[in-house]
C-alpha positions as YAML, in Angstrom:
chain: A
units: angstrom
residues:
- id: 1
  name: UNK
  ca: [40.55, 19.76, 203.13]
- id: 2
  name: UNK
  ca: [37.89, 22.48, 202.61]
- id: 3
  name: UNK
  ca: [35.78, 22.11, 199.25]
- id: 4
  name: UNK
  ca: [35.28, 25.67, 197.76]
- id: 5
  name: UNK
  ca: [32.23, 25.84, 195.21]
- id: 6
  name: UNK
  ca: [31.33, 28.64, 193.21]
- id: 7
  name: UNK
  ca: [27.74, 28.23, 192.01]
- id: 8
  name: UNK
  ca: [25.91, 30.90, 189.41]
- id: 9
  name: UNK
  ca: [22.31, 30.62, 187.92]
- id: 10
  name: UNK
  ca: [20.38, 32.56, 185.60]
- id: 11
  name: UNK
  ca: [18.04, 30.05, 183.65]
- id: 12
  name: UNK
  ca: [14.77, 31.89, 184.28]
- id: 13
  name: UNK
  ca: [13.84, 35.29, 185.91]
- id: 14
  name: UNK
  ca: [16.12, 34.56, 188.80]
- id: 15
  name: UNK
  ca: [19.81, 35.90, 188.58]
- id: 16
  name: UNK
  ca: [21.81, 34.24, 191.99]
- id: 17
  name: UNK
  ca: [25.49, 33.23, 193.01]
- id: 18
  name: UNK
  ca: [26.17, 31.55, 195.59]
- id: 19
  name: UNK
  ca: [30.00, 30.38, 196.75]
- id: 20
  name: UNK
  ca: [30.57, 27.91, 199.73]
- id: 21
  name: UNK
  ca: [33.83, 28.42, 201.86]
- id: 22
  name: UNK
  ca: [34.67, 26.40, 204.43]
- id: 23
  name: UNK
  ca: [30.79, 25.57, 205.18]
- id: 24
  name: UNK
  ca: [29.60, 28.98, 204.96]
- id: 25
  name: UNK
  ca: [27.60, 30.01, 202.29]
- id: 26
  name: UNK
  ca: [27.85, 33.52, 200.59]
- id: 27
  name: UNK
  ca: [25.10, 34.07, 198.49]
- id: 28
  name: UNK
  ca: [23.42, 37.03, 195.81]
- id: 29
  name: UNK
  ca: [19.96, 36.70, 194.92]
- id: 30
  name: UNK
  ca: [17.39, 38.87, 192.61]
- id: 31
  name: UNK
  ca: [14.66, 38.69, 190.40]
- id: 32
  name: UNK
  ca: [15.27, 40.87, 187.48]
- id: 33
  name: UNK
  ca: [14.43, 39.37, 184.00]
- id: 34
  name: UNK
  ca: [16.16, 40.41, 181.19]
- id: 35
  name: UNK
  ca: [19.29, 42.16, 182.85]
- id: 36
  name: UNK
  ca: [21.14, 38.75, 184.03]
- id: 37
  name: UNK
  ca: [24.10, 39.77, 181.82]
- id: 38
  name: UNK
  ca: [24.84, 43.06, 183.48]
- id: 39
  name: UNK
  ca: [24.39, 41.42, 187.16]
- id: 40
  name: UNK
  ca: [25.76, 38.39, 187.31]
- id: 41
  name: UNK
  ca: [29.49, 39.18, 186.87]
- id: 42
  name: UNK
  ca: [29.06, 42.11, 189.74]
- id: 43
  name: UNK
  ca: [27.64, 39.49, 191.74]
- id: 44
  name: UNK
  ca: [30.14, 36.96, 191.46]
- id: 45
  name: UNK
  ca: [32.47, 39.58, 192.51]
- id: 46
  name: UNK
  ca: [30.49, 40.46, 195.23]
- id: 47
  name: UNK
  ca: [30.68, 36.47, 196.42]
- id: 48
  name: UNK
  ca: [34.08, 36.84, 196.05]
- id: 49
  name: UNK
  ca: [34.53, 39.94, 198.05]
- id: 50
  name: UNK
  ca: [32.49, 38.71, 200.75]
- id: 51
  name: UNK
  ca: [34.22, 35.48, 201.15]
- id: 52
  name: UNK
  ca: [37.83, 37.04, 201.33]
- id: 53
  name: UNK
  ca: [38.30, 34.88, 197.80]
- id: 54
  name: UNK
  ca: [39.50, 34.87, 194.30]
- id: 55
  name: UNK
  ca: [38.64, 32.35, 191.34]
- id: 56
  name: UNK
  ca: [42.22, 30.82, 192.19]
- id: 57
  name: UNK
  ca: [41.10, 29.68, 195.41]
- id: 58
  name: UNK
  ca: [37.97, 28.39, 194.05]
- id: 59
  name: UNK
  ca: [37.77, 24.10, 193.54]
- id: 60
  name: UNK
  ca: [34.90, 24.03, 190.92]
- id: 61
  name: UNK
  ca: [32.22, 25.93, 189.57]
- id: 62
  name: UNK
  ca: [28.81, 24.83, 189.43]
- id: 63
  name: UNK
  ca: [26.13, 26.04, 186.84]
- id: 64
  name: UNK
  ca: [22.22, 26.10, 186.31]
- id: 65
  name: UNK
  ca: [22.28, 24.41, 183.20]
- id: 66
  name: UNK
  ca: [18.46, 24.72, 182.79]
- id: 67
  name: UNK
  ca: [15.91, 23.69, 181.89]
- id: 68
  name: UNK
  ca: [14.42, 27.54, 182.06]
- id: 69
  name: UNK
  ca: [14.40, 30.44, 179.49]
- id: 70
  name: UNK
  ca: [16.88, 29.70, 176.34]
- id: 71
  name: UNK
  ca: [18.62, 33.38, 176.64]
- id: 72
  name: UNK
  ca: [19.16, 32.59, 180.38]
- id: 73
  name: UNK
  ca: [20.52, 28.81, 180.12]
- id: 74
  name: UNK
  ca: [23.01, 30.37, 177.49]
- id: 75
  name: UNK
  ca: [24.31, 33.49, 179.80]
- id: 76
  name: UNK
  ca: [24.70, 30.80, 182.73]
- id: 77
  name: UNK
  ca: [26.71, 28.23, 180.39]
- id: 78
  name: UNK
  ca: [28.55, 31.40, 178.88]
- id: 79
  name: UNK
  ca: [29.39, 33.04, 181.94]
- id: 80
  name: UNK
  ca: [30.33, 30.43, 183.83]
- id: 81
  name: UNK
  ca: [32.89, 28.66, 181.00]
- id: 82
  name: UNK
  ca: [34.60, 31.86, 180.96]
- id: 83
  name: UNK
  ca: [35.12, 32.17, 184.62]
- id: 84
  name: UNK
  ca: [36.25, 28.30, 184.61]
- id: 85
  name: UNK
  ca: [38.56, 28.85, 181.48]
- id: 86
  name: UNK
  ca: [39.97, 31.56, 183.17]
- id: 87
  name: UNK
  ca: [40.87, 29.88, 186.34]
- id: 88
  name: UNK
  ca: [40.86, 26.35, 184.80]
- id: 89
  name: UNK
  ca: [38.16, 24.77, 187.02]
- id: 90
  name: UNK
  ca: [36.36, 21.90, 186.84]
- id: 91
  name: UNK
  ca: [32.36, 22.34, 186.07]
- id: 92
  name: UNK
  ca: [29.13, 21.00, 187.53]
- id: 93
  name: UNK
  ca: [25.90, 21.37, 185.51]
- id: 94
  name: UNK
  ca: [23.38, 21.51, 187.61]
- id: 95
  name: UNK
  ca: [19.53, 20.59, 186.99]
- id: 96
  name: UNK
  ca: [17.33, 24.03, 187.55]
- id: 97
  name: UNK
  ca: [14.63, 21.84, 188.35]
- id: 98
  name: UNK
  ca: [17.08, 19.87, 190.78]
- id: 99
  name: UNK
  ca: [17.82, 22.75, 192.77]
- id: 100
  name: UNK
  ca: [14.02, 23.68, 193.59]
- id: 101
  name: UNK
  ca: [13.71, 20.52, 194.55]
- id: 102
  name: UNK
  ca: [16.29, 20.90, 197.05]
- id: 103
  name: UNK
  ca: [15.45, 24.42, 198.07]
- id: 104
  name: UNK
  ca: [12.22, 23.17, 198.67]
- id: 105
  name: UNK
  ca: [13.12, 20.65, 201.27]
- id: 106
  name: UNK
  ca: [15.79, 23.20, 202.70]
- id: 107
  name: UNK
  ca: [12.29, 24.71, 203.84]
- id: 108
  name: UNK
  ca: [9.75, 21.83, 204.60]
- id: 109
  name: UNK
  ca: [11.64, 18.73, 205.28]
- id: 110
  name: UNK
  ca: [9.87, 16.70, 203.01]
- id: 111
  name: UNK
  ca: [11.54, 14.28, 201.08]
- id: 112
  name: UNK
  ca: [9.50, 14.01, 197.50]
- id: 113
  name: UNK
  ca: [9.54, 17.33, 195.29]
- id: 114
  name: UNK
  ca: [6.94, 18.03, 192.45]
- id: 115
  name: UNK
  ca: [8.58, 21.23, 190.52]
- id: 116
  name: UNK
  ca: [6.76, 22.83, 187.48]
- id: 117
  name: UNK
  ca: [8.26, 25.72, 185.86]
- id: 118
  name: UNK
  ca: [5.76, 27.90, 183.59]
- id: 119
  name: UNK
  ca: [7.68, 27.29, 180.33]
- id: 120
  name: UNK
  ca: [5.49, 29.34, 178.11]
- id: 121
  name: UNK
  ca: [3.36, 28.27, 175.24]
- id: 122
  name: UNK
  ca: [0.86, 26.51, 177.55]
- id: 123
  name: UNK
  ca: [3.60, 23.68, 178.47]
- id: 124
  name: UNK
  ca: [5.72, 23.61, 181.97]
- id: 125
  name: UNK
  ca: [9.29, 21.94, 182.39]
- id: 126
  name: UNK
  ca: [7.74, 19.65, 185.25]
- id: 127
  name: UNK
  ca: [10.03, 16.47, 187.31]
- id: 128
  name: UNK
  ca: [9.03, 14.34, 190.30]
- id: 129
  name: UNK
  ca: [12.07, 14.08, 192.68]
- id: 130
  name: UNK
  ca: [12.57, 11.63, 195.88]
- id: 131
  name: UNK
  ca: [15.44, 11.72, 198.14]
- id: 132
  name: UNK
  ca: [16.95, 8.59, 199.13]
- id: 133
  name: UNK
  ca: [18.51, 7.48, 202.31]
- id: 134
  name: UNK
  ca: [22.14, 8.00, 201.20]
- id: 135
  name: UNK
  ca: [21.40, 11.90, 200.12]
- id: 136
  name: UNK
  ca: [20.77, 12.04, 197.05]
- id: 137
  name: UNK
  ca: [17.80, 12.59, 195.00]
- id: 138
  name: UNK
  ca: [16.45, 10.23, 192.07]
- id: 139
  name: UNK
  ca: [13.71, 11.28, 189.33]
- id: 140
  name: UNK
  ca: [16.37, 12.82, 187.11]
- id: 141
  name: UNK
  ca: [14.71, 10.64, 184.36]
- id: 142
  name: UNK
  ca: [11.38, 12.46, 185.29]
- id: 143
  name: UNK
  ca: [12.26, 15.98, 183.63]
- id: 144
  name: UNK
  ca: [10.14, 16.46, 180.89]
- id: 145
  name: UNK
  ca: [8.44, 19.72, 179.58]
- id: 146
  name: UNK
  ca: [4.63, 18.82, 179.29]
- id: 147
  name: UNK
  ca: [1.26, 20.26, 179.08]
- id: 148
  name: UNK
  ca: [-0.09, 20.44, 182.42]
- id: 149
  name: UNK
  ca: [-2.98, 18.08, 182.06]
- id: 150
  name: UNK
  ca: [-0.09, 15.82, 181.12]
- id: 151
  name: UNK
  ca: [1.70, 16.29, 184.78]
- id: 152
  name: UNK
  ca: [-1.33, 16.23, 186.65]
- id: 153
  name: UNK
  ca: [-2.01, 12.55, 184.67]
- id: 154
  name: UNK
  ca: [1.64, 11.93, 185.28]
- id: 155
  name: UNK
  ca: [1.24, 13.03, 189.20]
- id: 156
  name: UNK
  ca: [-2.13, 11.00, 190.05]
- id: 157
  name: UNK
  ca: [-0.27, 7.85, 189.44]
- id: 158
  name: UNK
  ca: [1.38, 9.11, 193.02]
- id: 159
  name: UNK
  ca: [0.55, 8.87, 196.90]
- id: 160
  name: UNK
  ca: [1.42, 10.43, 199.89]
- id: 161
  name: UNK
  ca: [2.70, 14.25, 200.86]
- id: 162
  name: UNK
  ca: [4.47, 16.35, 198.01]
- id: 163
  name: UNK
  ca: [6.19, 19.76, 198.59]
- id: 164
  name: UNK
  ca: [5.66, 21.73, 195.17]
- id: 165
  name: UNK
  ca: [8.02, 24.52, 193.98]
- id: 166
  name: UNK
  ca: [7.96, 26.52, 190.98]
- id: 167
  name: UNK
  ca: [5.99, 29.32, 189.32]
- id: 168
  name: UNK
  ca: [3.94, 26.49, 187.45]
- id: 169
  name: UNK
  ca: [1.62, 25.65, 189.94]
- id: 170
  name: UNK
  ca: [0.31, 29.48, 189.79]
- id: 171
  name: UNK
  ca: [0.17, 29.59, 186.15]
- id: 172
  name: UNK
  ca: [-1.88, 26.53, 185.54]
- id: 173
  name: UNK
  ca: [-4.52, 26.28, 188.50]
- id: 174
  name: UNK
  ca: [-5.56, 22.72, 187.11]
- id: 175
  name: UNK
  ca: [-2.28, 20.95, 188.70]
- id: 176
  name: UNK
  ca: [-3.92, 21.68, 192.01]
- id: 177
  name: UNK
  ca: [-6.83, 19.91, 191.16]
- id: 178
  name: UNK
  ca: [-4.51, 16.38, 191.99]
- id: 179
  name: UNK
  ca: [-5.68, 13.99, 194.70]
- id: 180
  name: UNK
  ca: [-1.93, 14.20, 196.31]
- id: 181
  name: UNK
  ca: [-1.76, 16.03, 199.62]
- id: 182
  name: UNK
  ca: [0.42, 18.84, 198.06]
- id: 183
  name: UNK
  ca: [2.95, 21.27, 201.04]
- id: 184
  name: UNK
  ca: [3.44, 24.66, 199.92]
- id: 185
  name: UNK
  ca: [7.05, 25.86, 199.35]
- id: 186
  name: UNK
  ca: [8.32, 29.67, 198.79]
- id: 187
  name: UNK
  ca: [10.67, 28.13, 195.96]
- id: 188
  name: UNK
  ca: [9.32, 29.56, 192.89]
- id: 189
  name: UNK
  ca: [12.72, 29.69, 190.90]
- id: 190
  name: UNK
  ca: [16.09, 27.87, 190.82]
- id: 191
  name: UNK
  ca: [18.39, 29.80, 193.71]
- id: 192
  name: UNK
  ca: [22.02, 28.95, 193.55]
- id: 193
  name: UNK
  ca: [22.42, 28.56, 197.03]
- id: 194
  name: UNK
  ca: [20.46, 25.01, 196.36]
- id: 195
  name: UNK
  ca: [23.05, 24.08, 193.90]
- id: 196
  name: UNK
  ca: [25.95, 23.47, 196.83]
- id: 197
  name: UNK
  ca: [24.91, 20.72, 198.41]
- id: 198
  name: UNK
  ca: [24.39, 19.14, 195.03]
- id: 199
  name: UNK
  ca: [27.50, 20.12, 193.20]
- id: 200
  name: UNK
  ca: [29.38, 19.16, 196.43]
- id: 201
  name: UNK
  ca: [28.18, 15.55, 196.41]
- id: 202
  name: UNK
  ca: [28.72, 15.27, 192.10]
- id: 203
  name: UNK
  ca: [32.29, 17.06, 193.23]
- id: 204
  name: UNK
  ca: [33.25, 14.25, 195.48]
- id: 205
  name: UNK
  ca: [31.86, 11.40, 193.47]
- id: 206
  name: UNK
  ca: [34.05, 12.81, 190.28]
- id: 207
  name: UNK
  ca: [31.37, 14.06, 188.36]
- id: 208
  name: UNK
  ca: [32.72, 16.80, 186.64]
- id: 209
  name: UNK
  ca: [33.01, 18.57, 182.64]
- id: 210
  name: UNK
  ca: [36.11, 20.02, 181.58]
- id: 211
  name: UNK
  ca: [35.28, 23.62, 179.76]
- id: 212
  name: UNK
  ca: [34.90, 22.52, 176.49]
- id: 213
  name: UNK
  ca: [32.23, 19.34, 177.81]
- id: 214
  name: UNK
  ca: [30.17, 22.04, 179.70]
- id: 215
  name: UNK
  ca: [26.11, 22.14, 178.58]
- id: 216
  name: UNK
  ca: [22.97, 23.13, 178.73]
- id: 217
  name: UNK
  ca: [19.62, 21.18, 178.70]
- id: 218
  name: UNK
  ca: [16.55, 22.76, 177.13]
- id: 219
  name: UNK
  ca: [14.29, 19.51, 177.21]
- id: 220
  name: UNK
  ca: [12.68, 21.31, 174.13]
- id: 221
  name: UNK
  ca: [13.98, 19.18, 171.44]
- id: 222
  name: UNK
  ca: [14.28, 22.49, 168.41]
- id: 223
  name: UNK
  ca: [16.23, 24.02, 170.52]
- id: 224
  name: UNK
  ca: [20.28, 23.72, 169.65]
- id: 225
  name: UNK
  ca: [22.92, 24.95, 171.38]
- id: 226
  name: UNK
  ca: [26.70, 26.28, 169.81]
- id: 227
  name: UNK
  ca: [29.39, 26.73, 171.15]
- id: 228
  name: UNK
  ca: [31.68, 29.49, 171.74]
- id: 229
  name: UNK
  ca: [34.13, 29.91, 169.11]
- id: 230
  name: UNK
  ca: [37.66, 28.42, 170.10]
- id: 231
  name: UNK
  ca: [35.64, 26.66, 173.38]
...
């Protein structure tokens, strides 16, 4: 039987949805900071529309659940618990910094991912992902939000051919300065198409939050998160 995702992400400048049906993917992309909570509802309609679906026929919903910019992670996490209470759905949080990783080797093929996000304040929310042979990806336990002279330390302890995506590697010039034969990528922010593959292989191993379990991950320890009344 036919898994149908629903996937929405807001967690830094990028607003996307993205909904697989029946192995096609339907998808809504744009850059446009600060105006996530207008768009993202039209575009999950628009998903919806496209598709010939409703949020009955959907199976679970998958979520950016950051790292990025707090306002965004909390619109993403908001959003998307309202859409899954209101349907009762299942939910998938999904790593932003995950989902670069695999939009970057959508594009190049290569197997190990450096992402760096700028995360303000002179730091970057920064990972180092490989993808195994069964699929999935390890370096979870990487994520970290550091200075950048703290990845690049972090990054010369590696060999061999890296794809890089994020706007990190723009910001702070000095990552570039590593003596790892670094692949360019177009992946500058998280893209919700990227999150269907991987909420379709945490759907089918059981992975999933009910509603109230749903949350975010800042990586930047001050930051706490609340939850919506009666949630």
């Amino acid at each position: 039987m036919a898994t149908h995702i629903l996937a929405i992400d807001t967690a830094t400048e990028a607003c996307s949805v993205a909904l697989l049906r029946d192995g096609e993917i339907f998808t809504q992309y744009a850059v446009s900071p600060r105006e996530h909570t207008r768009k993202i509802l039209p575009m999950v309609e628009q998903c919806l529309i496209n598709a010939q679906l409703n949020l009955q026929h959907i199976d679970v919903l998958a979520f950016g659940r950051g790292p990025g910019s707090f306002t965004g992670v909390r619109i993403a996490v908001g959003i998307a618990q309202g859409l899954a209470f209101g349907a009762d759905l299942p939910m998938i949080g999904i790593s932003s910094l995950l989902t670069m990783a695999q939009g970057a080797y959508r594009q190049s093929g290569v197997e190990k991912v450096l992402v760096a996000i700028d995360a303000r304040m002179g730091e970057i929310y920064s990972a180092c992902y490989q993808l195994k042979p069964d699929g999935f990806w390890q370096g979870e336990e990487t994520e970290a939000v550091l200075k950048p002279e703290q990845f690049l330390t972090k990054i010369n302890g590696l060999s061999g051919q890296w794809a890089i995506a994020g706007t990190g590697w723009s910001a702070y010039p000095i990552l570039r300065t590593t003596n790892l034969n670094l692949l360019e990528s177009s992946i500058y922010l998280p893209d919700a198409q990227d999150m269907l593959l991987l909420a379709l292989q945490a759907w089918q191993k059981g992975k999933t939050v009910k509603v109230e379990e749903a949350q975010p991950v800042y990586l930047r320890n001050e930051v706490s998160w609340k939850k919506l009344p009666g949630r």
